[in-house]
Phi, psi and omega in degrees: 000304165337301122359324183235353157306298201302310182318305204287333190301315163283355191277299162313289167324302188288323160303309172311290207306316185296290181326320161309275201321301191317325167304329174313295168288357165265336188304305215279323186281321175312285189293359173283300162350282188305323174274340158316300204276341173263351174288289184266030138291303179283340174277346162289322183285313192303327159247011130305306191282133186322320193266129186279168221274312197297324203272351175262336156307133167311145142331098198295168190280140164059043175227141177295137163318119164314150168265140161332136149267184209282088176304123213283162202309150146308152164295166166316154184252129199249102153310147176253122167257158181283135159279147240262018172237051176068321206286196197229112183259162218227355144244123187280115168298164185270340169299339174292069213278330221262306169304345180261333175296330166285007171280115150336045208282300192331293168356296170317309186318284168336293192296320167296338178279306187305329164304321197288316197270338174287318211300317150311334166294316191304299218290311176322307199295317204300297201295349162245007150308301178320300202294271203294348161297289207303306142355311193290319214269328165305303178328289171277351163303303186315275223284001167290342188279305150337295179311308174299329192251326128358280200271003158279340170276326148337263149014287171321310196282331214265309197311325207275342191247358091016266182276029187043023175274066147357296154304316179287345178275308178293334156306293161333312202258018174271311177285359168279295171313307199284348172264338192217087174297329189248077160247101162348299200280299176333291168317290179314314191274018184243324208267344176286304160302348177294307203297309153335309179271359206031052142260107142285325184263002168267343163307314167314319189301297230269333177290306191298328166322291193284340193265319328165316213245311190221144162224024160262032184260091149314325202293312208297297129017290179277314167329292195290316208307301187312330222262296193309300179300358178277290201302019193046041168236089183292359180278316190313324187294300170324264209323300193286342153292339188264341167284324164292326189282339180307330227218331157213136193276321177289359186320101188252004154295335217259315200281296211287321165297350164296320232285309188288335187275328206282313175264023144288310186287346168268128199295126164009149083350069159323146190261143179254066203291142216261146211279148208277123177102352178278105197262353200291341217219010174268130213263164216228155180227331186245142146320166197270179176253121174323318194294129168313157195265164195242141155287049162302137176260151162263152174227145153283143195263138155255159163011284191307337177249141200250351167252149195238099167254111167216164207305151156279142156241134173249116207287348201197046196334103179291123173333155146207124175097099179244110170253102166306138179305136167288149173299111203305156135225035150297149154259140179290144186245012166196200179290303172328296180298285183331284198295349123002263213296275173348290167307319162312311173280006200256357111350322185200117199255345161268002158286310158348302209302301194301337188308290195273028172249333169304305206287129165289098191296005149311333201265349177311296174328338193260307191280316181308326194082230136248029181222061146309119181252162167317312196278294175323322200268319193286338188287323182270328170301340169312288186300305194296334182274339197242341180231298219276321184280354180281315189253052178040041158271147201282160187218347180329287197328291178331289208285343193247311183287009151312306185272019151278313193286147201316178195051342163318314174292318146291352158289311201275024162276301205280013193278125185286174177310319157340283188281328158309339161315289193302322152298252232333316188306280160019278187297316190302316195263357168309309202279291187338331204248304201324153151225088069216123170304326191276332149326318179296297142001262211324312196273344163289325170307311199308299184242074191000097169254119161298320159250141205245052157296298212272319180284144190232058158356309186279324161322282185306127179328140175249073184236129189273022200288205023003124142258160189296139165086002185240099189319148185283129187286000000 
């Protein structure tokens, strides 16, 4: 009994399990069904509809415009004849012998070769109006991109020329230049990083470049003017300092180097030695005297006598008590009091000396400003090589905080043979006293110093530390 529970029980279980599946597979057959018939739905509208699958798709990106295609010859051109009730038919029958006789054919021809050659001329016109947009539009991305990579490389040059690497600035703006020749500013910043290395005369080429292509660029102007007063050519220079006062009138690089070139450049005075009774060319030394003039009579003296007696006259009123300006020794609290002080002082260097030992060189920047002049910057060096180095005082400070203030790297282009001496000296006892080296490093960059002969490097300390009392490398 047990035995035949068990049979029907699997029997039942198997009979289920074939219903489920078969229910499975209708299920399954269904949506197979169902997704047929919408599948050749859509595919009936899709060829129902006028508009082909392609004309509905987006343009792909960065592909040439498809070409027209060419549209084949027209048909024959069907003359319109008079018909055999007068009226006018758009076919000729073939039994109408009378109407073919009166058919053009040449006419016909003529009209048909022409439709065919403007209609070809169109497609021609078409296709290369396209060809030269597309040309066009290339042309110019090429040449924004070229424009972008120009000024990034610009950029580039100026960091490098910056950090006193030179070479590497003119390599930079030389790959500048090769992208975008006619920049102006490249050429000028090319010809500034030249005068660094001293090729002055390739820098001029490069001014002249940069002047060619824009000639409102002061700077180009003042470069080459820098670049002509390295080779000593000083008339090239004057003009071209007097072409920068054109373009900024306030220049006081520009004015103090007029000013000092006009009187280098003016010719001699011959001496003219002056003719016995010629009084015409004698400089008057006293004012003239305001007071009406006295008649003295002469008399004649004989022998015996030894005195001239006449009236006194007094031809002038002589000073008396003559009180000289006094000497500033205040410290200046600004720009104004400094450039002040400074023309008074500039004259008497040891007042000058006691002047600028007042003064914290942190504060150079504040008081020079922008108008650090050439004569000014050679003048405290001057003082710092002749006072500060006789009586063994540090001079770091002094020299570094010099090279903040604006314009410095075009004042200290103009320092003569001398005076490159004198930095030179300058930095050498800098670097004896200095514990960091790259403060020292710096001020050689600053002031293009070239021969490192005299520096021992190696001495000094290589330390990025603070001393009391020591600009920070």
């Amino acid at each position: 009994t047990t035995t035949n529970m068990s049979a029907m029980d699997k029997s039942f279980q198997l009979q289920l399990q074939m219903k489920r599946n078969t229910e499975e597979m209708s299920a399954f057959l269904k949506d197979m069904t169902e997704w047929t018939k919408e599948v050749k739905k859509k595919d009936s509208e899709l060829l129902a509809s006028d508009e082909k699958p392609s004309e509905l798709l987006p343009p792909i990106r960065s592909q040439p415009k498809p070409r027209k295609k060419k549209k084949k010859a027209a048909a024959a051109v069907v003359e319109e004849v008079e018909g055999p009730n007068g009226g006018k038919s758009s076919k000729i029958p073939g039994y109408d012998y009378r109407a073919w006789d009166k058919f053009d054919v040449d006419a016909a021809v003529k009209e048909i070769d022409g439709g065919l050659v403007e209609e070809s001329e169109s497609e021609e016109e078409e296709q290369e109006s396209e060809a030269s947009t597309d040309d066009e539009l290339l042309d110019r991305q090429e040449e924004e991109r070229r424009q972008m990579q120009a000024v990034y490389l610009k950029e580039k040059g100026n960091d490098f020329f910056k950090q006193g690497q030179w070479e590497e600035a003119v390599e930079s703006y030389t790959k500048g230049l090769q992208c975008d020749a006619l920049n102006a500013v490249l050429f000028a910043n090319r010809a500034m990083a030249l005068i660094k290395l001293q090729k002055f005369a390739a820098a001029i080429d490069d001014c002249d470049c940069s002047i060619e292509l824009d000639d409102t660029y002061m700077k180009a102007y003042l470069r080459r003017a820098t670049a002509h007063l390295k080779l000593e050519q000083k008339a090239e220079a004057l003009a071209d300092f007097k072409k920068v006062l054109e373009f900024e009138p306030e220049n006081k690089l520009a004015l103090g180097t007029v000013r000092r070139l006009e009187v280098e450049l003016a010719p001699p005075v011959e001496y003219q030695p002056r003719k016995e009774g010629d009084i015409t060319h004698v400089k008057r030394t006293l004012p003239p005297s305001e007071k009406p003039m006295l008649r003295i009579q002469i008399h004649d003296i004989r022998n015996d006598e030894y005195e001239l007696r006449a009236p006194r006259v007094k031809t002038h009123d002589t000073p008396v008590n003559v009180k000289f300006e006094t000497l500033p020794t205040r410290i200046p609290a600004n720009y104004l009091q400094f450039q002040t002080d400074f023309r008074k002082l500039r004259d008497h260097p040891d007042e000058l000396f006691i002047y600028l030992r007042q003064i914290d060189p942190d504060v150079y920047p504040k008081l020079f400003q922008e108008s650090l002049e050439a004569d000014q910057l050679f003048l405290i060096l001057e003082i710092l090589n002749n006072y500060y180095v006789p009586a063994n005082l540090p001079v770091y400070n002094e020299l570094h905080y010099l090279t903040k203030v604006k314009r410095f790297d075009m004042a200290v282009m103009f320092k003569t043979e001398a005076q490159q001496l004198t930095i030179s000296r300058l930095v050498h006892y800098a670097a004896e006293r200095a514990s960091c080296r790259v403060g020292i490093v710096k001020l050689i960059n600053a002031y293009n110093i070239l021969d490192l002969s005299k520096f021992d490097l190696d001495k000094v300390v290589n330390s990025t530390g603070e001393e009391e009392g020591v600009a920070p490398c």
